[in-house]
C-alpha positions as CSV (number, residue, x, y, z in Angstrom):
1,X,35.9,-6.4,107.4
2,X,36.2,-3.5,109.9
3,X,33.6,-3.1,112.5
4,X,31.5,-0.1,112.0
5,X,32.0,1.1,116.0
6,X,35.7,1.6,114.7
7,X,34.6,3.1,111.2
8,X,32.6,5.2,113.4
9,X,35.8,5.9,115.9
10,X,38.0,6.5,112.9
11,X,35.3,8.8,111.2
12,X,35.5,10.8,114.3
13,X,39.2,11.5,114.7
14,X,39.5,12.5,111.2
15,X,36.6,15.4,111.7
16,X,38.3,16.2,114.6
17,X,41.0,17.0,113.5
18,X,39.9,18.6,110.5
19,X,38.0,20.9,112.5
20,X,41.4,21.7,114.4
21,X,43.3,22.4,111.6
22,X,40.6,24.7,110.2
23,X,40.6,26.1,113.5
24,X,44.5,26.6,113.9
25,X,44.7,28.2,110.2
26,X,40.9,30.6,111.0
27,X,42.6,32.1,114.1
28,X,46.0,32.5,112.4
29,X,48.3,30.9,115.3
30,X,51.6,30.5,113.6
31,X,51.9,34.4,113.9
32,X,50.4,34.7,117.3
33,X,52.9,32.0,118.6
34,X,55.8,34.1,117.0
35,X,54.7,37.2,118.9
36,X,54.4,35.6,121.9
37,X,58.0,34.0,121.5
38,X,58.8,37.6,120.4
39,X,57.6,39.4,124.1
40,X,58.7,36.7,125.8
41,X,62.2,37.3,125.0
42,X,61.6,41.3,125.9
43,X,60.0,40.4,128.9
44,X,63.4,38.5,129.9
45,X,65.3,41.6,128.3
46,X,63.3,44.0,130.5
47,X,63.7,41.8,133.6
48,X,67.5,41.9,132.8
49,X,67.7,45.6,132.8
50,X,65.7,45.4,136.1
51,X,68.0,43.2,137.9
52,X,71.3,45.4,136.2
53,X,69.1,48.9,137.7
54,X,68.6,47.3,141.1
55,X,72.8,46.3,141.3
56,X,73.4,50.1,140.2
57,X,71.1,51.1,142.9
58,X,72.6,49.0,145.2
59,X,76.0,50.0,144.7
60,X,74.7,54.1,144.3
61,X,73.7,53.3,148.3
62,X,76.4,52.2,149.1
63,X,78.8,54.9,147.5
64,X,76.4,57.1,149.0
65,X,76.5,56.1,152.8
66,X,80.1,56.1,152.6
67,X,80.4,59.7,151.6
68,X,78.2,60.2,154.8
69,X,80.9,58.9,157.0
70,X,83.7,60.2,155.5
71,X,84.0,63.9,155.0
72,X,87.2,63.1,152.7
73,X,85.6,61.4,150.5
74,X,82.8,63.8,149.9
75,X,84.4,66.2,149.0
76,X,86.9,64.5,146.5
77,X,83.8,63.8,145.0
78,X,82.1,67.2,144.8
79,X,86.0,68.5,143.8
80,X,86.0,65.9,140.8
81,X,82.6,66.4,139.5
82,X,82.5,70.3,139.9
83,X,86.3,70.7,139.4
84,X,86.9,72.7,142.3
85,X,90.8,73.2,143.4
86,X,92.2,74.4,147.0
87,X,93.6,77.8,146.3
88,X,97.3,76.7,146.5
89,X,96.9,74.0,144.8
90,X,98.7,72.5,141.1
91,X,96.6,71.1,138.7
92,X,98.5,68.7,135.8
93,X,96.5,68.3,132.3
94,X,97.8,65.4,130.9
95,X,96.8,64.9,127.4
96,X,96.8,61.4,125.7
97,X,98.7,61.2,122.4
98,X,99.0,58.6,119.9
99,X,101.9,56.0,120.7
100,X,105.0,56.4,119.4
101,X,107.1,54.8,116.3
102,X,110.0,52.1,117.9
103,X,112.8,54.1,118.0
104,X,111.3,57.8,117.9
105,X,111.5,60.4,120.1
106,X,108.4,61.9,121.8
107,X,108.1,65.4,121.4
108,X,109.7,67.5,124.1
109,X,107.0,69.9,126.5
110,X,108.4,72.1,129.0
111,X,107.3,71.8,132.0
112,X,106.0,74.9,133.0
113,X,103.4,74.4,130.0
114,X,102.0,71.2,132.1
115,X,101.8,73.6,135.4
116,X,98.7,75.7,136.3
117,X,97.1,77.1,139.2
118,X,93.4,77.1,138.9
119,X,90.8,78.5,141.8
120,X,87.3,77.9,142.0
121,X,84.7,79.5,140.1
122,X,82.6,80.7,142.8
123,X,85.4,81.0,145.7
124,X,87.0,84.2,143.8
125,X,86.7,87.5,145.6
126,X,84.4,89.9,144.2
127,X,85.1,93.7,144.1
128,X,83.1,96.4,146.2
């Protein structure tokens, strides 16, 4: 026969964990535990994006200070954003086009169709 301090002991555990499984199923943890899982993986996401924004920064600095030191390349920059041209200057559009068949000509352009002279917008004279 079993002693009755381990009946007892045995008696115990079970209510135990009776009460934890009633517990665990009152407070609904199953769907708690999947949100958590759930921010935890935006929380890595967002940390991510942090750490991608703080390279961009970096590398915006960077781009930034050199303009600073060199003139040249600040204003290739303001020319290419704001599509500024000298005055005596020739401007080429190319245009992309689909690739051609094997053994098919591309189609002819002349060449002063490709040419254009182009000034400023705001560097034109105005009149009196």
């Amino acid at each position: 026969m079993i002693p009755s301090g381990v009946n007892k002991f045995l008696l115990a555990v079970v209510v135990a964990a009776l009460l934890c499984f009633a517990y665990w199923r009152q407070r609904a943890m199953e769907p708690r535990y999947q949100e958590l899982q759930k921010n935890k993986q935006t929380i890595e996401n967002v940390r991510r994006e942090v750490q991608d924004l703080k390279v961009r920064v970096d590398q915006t600095r960077k781009s930034v200070d050199s303009m600073e030191k060199d003139p040249v390349k600040s204003e290739a920059s303001v020319r290419k954003i704001l599509r500024y041209v000298k005055p005596d200057e020739k401007v080429f559009h190319v245009e992309e086009t689909a690739p051609t068949p094997a053994g098919a000509q591309p189609p002819a352009v002349p060449p002063a169709d490709m040419e254009t002279n182009i000034t400023a917008p705001d560097k034109t004279p105005s009149a009196p």
